[in-house]
C-alpha positions as CSV (number, residue, x, y, z in Angstrom):
1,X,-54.2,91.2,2.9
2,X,-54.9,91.2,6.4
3,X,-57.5,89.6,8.6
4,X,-60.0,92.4,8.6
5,X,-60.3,92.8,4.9
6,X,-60.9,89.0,4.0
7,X,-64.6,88.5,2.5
8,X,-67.2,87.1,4.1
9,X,-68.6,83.6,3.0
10,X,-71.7,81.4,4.0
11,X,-71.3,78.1,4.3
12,X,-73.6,75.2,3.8
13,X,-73.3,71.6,5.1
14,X,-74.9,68.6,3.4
15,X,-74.8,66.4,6.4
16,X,-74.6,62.6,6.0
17,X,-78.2,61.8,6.5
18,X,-79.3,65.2,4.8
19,X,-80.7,65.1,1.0
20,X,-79.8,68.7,1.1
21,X,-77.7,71.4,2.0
22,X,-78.0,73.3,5.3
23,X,-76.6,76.6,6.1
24,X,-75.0,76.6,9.2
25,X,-72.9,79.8,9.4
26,X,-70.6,82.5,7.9
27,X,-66.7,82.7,8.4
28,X,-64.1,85.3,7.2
29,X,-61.5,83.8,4.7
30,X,-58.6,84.7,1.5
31,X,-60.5,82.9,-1.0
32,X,-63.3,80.1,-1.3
33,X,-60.9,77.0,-0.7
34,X,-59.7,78.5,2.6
35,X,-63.2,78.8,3.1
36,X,-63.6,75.2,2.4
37,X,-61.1,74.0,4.5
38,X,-61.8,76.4,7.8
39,X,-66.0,75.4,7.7
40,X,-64.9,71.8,7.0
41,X,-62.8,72.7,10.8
42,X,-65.5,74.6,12.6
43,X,-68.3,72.8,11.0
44,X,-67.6,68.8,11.0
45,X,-65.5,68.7,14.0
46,X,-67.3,65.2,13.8
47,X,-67.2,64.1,10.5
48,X,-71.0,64.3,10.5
49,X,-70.5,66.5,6.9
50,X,-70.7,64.9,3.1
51,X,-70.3,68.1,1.4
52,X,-69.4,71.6,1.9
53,X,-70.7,74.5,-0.1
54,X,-68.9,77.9,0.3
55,X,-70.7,81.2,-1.1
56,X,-69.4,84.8,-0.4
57,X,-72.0,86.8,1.1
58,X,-71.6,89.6,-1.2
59,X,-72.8,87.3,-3.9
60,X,-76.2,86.5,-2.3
61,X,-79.2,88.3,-3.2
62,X,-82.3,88.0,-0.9
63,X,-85.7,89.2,-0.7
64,X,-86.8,92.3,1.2
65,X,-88.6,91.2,4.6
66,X,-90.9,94.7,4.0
67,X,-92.1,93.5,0.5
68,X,-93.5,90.1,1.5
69,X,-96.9,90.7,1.4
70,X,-96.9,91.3,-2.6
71,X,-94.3,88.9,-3.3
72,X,-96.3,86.0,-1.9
73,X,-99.7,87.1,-2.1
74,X,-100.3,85.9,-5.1
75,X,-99.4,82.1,-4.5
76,X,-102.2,82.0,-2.3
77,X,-104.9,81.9,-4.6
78,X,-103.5,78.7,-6.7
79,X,-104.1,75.9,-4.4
80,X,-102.3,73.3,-6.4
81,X,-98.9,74.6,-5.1
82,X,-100.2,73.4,-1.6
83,X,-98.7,69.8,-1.1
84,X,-102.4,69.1,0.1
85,X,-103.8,69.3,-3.3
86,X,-101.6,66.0,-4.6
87,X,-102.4,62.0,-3.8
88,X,-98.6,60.9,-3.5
89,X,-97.9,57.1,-3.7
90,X,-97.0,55.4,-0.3
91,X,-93.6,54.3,-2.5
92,X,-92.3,57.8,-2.9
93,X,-90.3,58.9,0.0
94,X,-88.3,61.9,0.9
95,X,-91.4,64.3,-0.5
């Protein structure tokens, strides 16, 4: 298999004072723990990473930038999905 025909995977870093998982960029490799290995290369040069998550771009499904005015119209309306709408305790943290 050559070079050109490897698939495609995004990767996302958890860094080490991160609660979650940031994607920081796509690279070409054989198979998912190449994938791991190369991002953990180009990614953590500096050690600065606590967990690696590969996904091949192929698999990801996303939204349609043209259709965003029906798909999220309708949580406008329901104001207790704001984060304004909720007292939260001075003890919680990381909300």
């Amino acid at each position: 298999m050559s070079n050109k025909n490897w698939p495609l995977f995004e990767i996302f870093i958890r860094s080490r004072q991160g609660l979650s998982h940031k994607h920081v960029g796509s690279l070409h490799a054989a198979d998912a723990e190449m994938a791991i290995e190369n991002a953990r290369d180009v990614y953590t040069r500096r050690q600065e990473g606590e967990s690696i998550w590969v996904v091949p771009a192929s698999e990801i499904t996303a939204s349609s930038p043209d259709k965003k005015d029906s798909m999220y119209d309708p949580a406008n309306d329901k104001i207790y999905r704001h984060p304004t709408f909720y007292d939260l305790p001075d003890e919680l943290k990381h909300m």
